[in-house]
N, C-alpha and C positions, 0 to 999 in steps of 0.2 A: 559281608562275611560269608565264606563257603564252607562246610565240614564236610571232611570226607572221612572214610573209616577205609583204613590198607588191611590186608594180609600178609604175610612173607613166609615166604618157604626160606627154613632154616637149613643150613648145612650139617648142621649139628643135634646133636637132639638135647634140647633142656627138662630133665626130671623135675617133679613136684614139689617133692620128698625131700630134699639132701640141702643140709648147706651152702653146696657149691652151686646148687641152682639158684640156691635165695642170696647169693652173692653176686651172681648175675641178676638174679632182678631186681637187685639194688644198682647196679651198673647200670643197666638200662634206663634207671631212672636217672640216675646222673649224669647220664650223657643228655638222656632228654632235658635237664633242667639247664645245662650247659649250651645245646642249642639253641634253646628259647630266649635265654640271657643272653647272646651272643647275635641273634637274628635281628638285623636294624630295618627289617624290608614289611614289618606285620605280622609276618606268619608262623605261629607256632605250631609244636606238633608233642605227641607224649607217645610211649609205646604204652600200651595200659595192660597187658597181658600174653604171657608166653606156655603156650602148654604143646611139651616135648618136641615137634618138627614147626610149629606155627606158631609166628609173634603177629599181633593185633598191635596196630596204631589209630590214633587220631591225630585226624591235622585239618587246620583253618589259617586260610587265608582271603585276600583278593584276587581273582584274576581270574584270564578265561581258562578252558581246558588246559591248551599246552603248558602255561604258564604252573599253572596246581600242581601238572604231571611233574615237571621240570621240578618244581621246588620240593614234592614229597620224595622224590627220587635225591635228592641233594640229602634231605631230613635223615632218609637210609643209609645213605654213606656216612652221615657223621655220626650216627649211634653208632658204627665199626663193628655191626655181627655180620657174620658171613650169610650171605642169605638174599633171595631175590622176590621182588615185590609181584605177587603175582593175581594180586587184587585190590581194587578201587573203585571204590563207590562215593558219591556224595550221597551225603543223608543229613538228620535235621539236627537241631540245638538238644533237645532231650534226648535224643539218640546218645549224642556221643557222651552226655554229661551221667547218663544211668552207663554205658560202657566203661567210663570210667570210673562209678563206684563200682562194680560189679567185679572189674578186672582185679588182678592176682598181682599187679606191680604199684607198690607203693610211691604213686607221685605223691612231689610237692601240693599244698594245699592252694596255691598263687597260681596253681595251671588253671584253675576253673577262672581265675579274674582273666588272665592270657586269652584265653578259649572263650569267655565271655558268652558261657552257656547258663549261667546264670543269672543273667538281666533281666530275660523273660522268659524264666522258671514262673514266677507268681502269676502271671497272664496266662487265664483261662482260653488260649488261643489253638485250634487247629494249626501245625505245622505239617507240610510234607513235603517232598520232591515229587513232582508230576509225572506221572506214567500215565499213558494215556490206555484206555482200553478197548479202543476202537482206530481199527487201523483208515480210517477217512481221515481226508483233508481236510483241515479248516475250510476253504470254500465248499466241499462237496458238503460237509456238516452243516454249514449257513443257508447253502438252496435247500436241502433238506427240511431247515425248522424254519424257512422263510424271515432269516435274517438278511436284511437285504444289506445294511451298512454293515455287518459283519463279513460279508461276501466281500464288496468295495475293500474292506480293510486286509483282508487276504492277500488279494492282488496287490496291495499296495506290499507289505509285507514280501511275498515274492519276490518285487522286482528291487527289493533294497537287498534281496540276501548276498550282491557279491560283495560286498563289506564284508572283511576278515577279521575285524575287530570291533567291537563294544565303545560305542561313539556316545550313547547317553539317550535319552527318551525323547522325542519328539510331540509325541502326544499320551495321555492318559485315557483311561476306559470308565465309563459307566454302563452297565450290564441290567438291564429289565427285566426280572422271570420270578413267576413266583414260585417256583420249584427249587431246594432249593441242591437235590440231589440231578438236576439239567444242569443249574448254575454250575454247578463243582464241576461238572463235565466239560460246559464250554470255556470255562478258567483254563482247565487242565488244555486242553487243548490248545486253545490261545497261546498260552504260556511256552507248552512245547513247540506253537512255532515260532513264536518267535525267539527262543532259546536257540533252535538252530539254524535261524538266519543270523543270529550274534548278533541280535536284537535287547540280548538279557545275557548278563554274567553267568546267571545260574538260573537252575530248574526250582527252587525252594522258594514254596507259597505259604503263609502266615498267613490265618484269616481270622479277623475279632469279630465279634458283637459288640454290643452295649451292655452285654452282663458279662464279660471279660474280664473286666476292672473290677468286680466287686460292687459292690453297695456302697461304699462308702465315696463316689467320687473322685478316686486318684484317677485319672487319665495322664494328666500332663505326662508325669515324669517317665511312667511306664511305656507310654505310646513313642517316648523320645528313646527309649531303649530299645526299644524292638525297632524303628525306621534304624537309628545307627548300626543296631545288630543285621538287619538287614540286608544291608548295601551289597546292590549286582540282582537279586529280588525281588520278588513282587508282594505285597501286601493287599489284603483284599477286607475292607470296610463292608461289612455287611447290615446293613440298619434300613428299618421303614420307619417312617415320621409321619404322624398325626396331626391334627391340630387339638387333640384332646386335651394335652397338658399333663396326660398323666406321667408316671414315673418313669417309665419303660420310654415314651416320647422325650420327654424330656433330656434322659442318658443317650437318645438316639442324637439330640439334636449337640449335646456336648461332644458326643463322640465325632460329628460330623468335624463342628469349628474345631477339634483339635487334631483331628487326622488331615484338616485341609492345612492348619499351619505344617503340619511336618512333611508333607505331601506335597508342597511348594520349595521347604527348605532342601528338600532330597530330592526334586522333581528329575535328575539329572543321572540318578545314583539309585534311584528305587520308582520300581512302575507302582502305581497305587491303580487299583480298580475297585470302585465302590459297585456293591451289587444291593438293588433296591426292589421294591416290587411292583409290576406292571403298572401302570401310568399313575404314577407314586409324587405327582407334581409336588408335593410337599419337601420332600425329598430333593428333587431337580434342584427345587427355589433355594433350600438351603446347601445346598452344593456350591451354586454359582453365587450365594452370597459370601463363603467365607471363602470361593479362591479369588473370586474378586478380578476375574482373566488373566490372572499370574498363569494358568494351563491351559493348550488345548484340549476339552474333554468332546470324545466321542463316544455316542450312546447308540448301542446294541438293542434292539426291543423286535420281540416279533410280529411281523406282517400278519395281519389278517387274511385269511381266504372264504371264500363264498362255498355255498353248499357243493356246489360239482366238485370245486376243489378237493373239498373235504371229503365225500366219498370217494373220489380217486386218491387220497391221501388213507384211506381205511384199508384200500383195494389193497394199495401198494403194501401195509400194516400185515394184515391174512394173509397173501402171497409169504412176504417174509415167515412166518411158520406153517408152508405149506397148507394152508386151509384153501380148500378147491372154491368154497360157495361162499361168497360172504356178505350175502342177504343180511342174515339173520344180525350182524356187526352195522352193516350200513343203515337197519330198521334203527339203528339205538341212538341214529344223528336227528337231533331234532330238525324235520323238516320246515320250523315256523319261523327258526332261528334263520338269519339272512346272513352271518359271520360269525366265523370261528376262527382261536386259534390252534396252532400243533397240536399245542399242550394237550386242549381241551381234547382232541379227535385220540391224542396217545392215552389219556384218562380214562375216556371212553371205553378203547380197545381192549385195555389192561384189569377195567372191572369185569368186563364178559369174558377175557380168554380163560382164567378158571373155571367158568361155567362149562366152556365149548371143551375143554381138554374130560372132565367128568360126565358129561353126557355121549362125547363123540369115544374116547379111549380108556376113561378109566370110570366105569359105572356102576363098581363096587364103591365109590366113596361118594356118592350121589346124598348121602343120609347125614356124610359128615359138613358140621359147618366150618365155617371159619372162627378162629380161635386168638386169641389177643396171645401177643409174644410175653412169655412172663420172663425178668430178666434176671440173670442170675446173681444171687445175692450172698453177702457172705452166712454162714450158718448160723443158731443158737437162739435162744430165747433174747439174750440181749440185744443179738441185732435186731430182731422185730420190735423192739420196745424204743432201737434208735431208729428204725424206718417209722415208726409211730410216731413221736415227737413231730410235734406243731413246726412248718416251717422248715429252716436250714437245709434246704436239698442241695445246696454246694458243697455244704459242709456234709453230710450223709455219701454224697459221691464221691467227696476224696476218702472216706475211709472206708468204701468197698473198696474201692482201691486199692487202696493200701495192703488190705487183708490178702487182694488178688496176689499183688508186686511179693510181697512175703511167704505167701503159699508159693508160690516160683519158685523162689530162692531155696524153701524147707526143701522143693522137688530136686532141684539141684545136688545139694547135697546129700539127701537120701541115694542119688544116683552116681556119687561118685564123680560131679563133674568139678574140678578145681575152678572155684571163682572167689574171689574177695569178697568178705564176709560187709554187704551194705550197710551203710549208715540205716538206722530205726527209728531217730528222734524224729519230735515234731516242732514244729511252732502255734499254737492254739492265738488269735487276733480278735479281737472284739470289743466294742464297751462293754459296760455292767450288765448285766441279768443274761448277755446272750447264751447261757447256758454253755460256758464253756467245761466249767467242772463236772455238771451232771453228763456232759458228753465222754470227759476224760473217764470216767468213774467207768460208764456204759462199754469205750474203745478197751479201756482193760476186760471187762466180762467179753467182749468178741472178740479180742484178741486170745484171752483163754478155752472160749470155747471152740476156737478151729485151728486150738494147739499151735500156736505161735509163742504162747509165755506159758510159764506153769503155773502160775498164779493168777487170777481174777481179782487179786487185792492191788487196792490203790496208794500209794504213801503219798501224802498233801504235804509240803513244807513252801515255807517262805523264806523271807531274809532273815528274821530271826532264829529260825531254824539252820540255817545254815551258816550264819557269819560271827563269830565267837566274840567275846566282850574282849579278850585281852589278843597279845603277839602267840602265837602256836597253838590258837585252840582252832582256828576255822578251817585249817585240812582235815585234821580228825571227824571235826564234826559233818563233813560233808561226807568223806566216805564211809562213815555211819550209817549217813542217810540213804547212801547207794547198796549198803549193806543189809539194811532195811527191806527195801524195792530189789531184791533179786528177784529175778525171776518174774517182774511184775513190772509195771510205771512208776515212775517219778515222776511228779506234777507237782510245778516250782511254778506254784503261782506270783502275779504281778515280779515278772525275774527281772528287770529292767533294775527293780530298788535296789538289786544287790553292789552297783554300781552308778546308781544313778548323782552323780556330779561327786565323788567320790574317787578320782582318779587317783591310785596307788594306794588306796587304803585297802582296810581287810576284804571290800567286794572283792578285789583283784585278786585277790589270793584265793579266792573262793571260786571264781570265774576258771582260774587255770588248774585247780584241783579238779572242776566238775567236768573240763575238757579231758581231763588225764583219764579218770575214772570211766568215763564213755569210752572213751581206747579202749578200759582195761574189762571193760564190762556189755562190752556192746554186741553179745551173744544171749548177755541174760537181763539188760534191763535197756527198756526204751525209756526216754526223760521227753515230757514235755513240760515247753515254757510256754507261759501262756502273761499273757498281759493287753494291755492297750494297742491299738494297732500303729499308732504313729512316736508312742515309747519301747514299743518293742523291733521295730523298725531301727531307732537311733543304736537302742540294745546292742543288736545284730551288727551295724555298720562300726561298733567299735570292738567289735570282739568277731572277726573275718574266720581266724582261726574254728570259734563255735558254728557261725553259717555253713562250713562246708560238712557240718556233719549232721546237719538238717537234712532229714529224706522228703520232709512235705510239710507244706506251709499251710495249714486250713482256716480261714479268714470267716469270723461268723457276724454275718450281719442283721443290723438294726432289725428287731421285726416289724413290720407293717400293720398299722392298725387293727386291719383286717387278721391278722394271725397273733395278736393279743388281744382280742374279743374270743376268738376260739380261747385261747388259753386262762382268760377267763373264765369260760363257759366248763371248759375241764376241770379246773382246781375246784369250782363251785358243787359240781358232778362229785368231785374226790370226797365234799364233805353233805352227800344228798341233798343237794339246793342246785336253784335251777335260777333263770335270770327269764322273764316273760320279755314279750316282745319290745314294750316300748322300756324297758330296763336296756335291752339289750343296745336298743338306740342310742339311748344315756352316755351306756359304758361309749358307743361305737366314738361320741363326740368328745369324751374325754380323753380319749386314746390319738383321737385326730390332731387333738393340741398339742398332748405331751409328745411327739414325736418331732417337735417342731421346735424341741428343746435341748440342747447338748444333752449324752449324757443321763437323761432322763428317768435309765433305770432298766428298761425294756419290762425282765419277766419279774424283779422287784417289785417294781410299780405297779405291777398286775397284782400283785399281792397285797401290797398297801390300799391301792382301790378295793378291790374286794374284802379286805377285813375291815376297812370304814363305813363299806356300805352295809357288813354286820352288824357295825354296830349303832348306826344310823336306823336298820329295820329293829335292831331289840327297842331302840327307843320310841318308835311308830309301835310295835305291837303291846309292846307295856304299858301305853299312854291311857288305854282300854283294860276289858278285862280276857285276861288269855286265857280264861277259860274255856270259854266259848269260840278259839279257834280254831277253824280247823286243820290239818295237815299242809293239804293244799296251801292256804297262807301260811306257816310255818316256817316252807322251805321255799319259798316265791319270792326273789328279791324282786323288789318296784321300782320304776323311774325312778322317784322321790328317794330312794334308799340313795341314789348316785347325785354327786357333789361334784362340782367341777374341784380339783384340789388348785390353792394359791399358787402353787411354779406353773401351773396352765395360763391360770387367771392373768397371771405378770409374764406371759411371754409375746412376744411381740407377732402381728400378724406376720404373714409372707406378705410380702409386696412385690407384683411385679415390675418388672423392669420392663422401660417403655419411657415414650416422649409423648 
């Protein structure tokens, strides 16, 4: 799939303001719903916005340049404005899908499934289209950093580019570098050339992790949405593998076998290049076990060079910013060392050329040091108390986000610039304890305090709260609720109940009230749902209409041992009690169990262990006389005070799998 975003020059000028403009941008939408219904070839297209000489489209299809040009030109004709297309670009799946809330022209809600910008919304994945920012050759880039198979692969490249059409992959890439701002470089690269020997449909690279997916192990489904979203692209698997076993290897090594089946099933229709880190044999091994020679892969890795090398590689470094002497650069290569690579020599360069640019031209800043980047964060006391919270930095990062994407918007409109008022709603995902309400409670105080809502109060309701015992009470009572939360959130916790196996009863009446009321309010109250992540999932997929007015999905996961012993160690703080060392032990292995248990509670369970273990120490200090103790044991919880609790005791080990 390709997205492109057009421009056109209008013949006419469409006003903001008037009726008769908002009757054309009702037309514009119906012709585009008329296109896309009508198109049996793939490719859809929407105009998403018109302001006075200039209409905005989006359009996705298959196929190479001429083919795109050809059909978005076809898309212009049959919307029938007078007007000529006098820009096109390809750009990425979020691109077009925030263009389309953003825009002033009311599509259908069915164009996002069409457009199919929505499949990997939830994948925490870098997308972009490749612009390269160095005007070198792939080959001249590969003698450069002494890729020697990258070089060979150039040439090969080269001499396949008089093919005028997109034939299908021949082989796949594994890329070695531990950098991981080279790698991106030599992707980009790669990518643009062989994009224009019509090697690749398109320039648009997707790159995952193993923290992409979340915490909770979805890969399958999502990984099979993004290769199909895909298709004419390049996907780029980025993961190192251990043999540690831990969590992070582990999701490396799923990530592996599930990007190898769809990376086999697309080998034809999508380049996969896994990028790994320098001689990463763990890595290799589990490559070539899950393709199993269904690909050819070829592995990119840099050549070593000897010390002359490397000082005439420093030489060449100085030269390039004119430094005349470059002694004092070549003293910093270790002489003992017998090989190096690029990397290492460009590493080198790059810690001393701030030194040389201070002492050699600028010697008034000789006193200043070097300073860590502090990064910008949304304002208020409440966001420092959510950047404080134990844990969830996924969840922390989608709502600077947010606060950023909405502070845009407020700029916009202070400026007068016509754009369709964004969807605000959220999705909150998690089991029990992951703090999803004390988040919501906190996103309303930072939402109010960088004036985004006028209110910092929270309205909490559920299904009883919103779904009425008789026929005509449950509209009333929801826009009550929305009546409520002016100005503020609605947080409709576990929203999933309102509907759940209840088809056309009063949830449904409830469901299509609380879509109306977001239409009709979605200047002055954002609504988050929040529930289970795999009932809030089924939620969404039967109520399509609610998804597309989802602005961000924030998925909070399981905490980690290690971050409910902190939050232990906190709540215990909160009540002047402290946990000593081999306590702290105690809690770490009780925590190591219970994780290993559905469900188990997360920051509940922190609570429940530490009020047991209160009252397991009143029962240890009372056994004696308490008169005689001191402070110190007072507020000391002990090993002994920690109990492993029965759902630990009865949960089954992990066992691995093995022959």
């Amino acid at each position: 799939m390709r997205y492109f975003i057009g421009k056109v020059n209008l013949k006419q000028k469409i006003s903001s303001d008037t009726d008769k403009s908002e009757a054309k941008r009702d037309q514009l939408a119906v012709r585009s719903m008329e296109y896309n219904s009508r198109n049996s070839e793939g490719f859809c297209g929407g105009v998403c916005s018109v302001f006075k000489k200039e209409a905005t489209f989006v359009f996705a299809g298959s196929g190479d340049d001429s083919t795109m040009q050809k059909e978005m030109a076809a898309f212009w004709e049959f919307i029938g404005f007078e007007g000529e297309i006098c820009e096109t670009e390809e750009s990425c799946a979020d691109i077009v899908r925030r263009r389309l809330r953003m825009g002033n022209v009311e599509l259908p809600d069915d164009i996002y499934d069409r457009l199919d910008v929505e499949s990997i919304y939830r994948i925490d994945a870098d997308e972009n289209i490749v612009k390269p920012k160095t005007e070198m050759t792939l080959s001249d880039y590969a003698k450069r950093y002494h890729l020697p198979e990258l070089e060979t692969e150039a040439e090969r490249i080269r001499s396949s580019a008089q093919n005028e059409a997109f034939l299908g992959h021949p082989v796949h890439y594994i890329l070695e570098d531990d950098s991981e701002e080279r790698a991106e470089k030599t992707i980009c690269l790669l990518v643009d050339t062989l994009y224009r020997a019509h090697r690749l449909q398109s320039a648009r690279v997707i790159t995952v992790r193993p923290d992409s997916f979340g915490r909770f192990g979805r890969i399958q489904r999502p990984l099979a949405a993004l290769y199909r979203n895909i298709t004419g692209g390049t996907v780029v698997i980025s993961v190192s593998v251990t043999d540690s076993g831990d969590e992070y290897a582990d999701a490396a090594e799923d990530l592996i076998e599930k990007a190898c089946k769809y990376a086999v099933q697309y080998r034809h229709e999508v380049l996969t290049v896994f990028h790994i880190p320098q001689h990463n044999t763990e890595a290799h091994r589990a490559i070539a076990a899950c393709l199993n020679n269904a690909m050819t892969m070829l592995t990119f890795r840099e050549e070593s060079v000897d010390y002359d090398e490397s000082v005439s590689y420093m030489k060449t470094l100085c030269e390039s910013k004119g430094i005349q002497t470059s002694d004092t650069f070549v003293d910093k290569i270790d002489a003992q060392q017998k090989m190096f690579s690029i990397s290492e020599i460009e590493k080198i360069f790059n810690e001393h050329y701030t030194a040389y640019l201070k002492q050699t031209h600028f010697p008034a800043y000789l006193e200043c040091q070097n300073s860590a980047v502090k990064e910008s964060k949304a304002e208020g006391k409440a966001a420092d108390k959510l950047h404080d919270m134990i844990g969830l930095d996924s969840v922390k990062r989608v709502i600077e986000e947010s606060v950023s994407f909405y502070k845009l918007q407020k700029t916009y409109r202070e400026r007068g610039i016509c754009l369709k008022t964004p969807a605000r709603s959220m999705v909150f995902t998690g089991n029990p304890g992951t703090a999803k309400t004390t988040v919501a409670r906190l996103t309303a105080k930072v939402f109010k305090d960088n004036g985004l809502i006028e209110s910092g109060n929270i309205v909490e309701v559920g299904r009883a709260d919103l779904v009425g015992k008789f026929v005509g009470w449950t509209a009333p009572t929801v826009k009550a609720a929305f009546q409520r939360a002016k100005g503020s959130i609605l947080f409709i916790d576990e929203a999933y109940s309102l509907v759940d196996d209840r088809d056309g009863m009063y949830g449904d009446e409830a469901i299509n009230t609380i879509v109306q009321e977001m239409e009709n309010h979605r200047e002055e109250t954002i609504v988050i749902f929040a529930g289970y992540p795999d009932k809030m999932e089924r939620f969404l997929e039967k109520n399509p209409g609610l998804r597309s007015r989802i602005a961000f999905h924030v998925s909070f996961p399981d905490y980690t041992p290690e971050e409910l012993l902190q939050i232990l160690q906190l709540m215990a703080k909160e009540q002047s009690m402290k946990l000593d060392g081999k306590a702290e032990a105690a809690a770490l292995a009780i925590f190591n169990a219970a994780v290993r248990i559905p469900d188990f509670g997360n920051g509940r369970f922190v609570r429940n262990v530490l009020e047991q273990a209160q009252m397991r120490m009143s029962r240890r200090l009372t056994s004696g006389s308490a008169g005689f103790l001191t402070d110190e044991q007072l507020t000391t919880l002990c090993a002994e005070d920690f109990a492993v609790p029965e759902m630990c005791a009865a949960a089954p080990e992990r066992r691995a799998i093995g022959f």
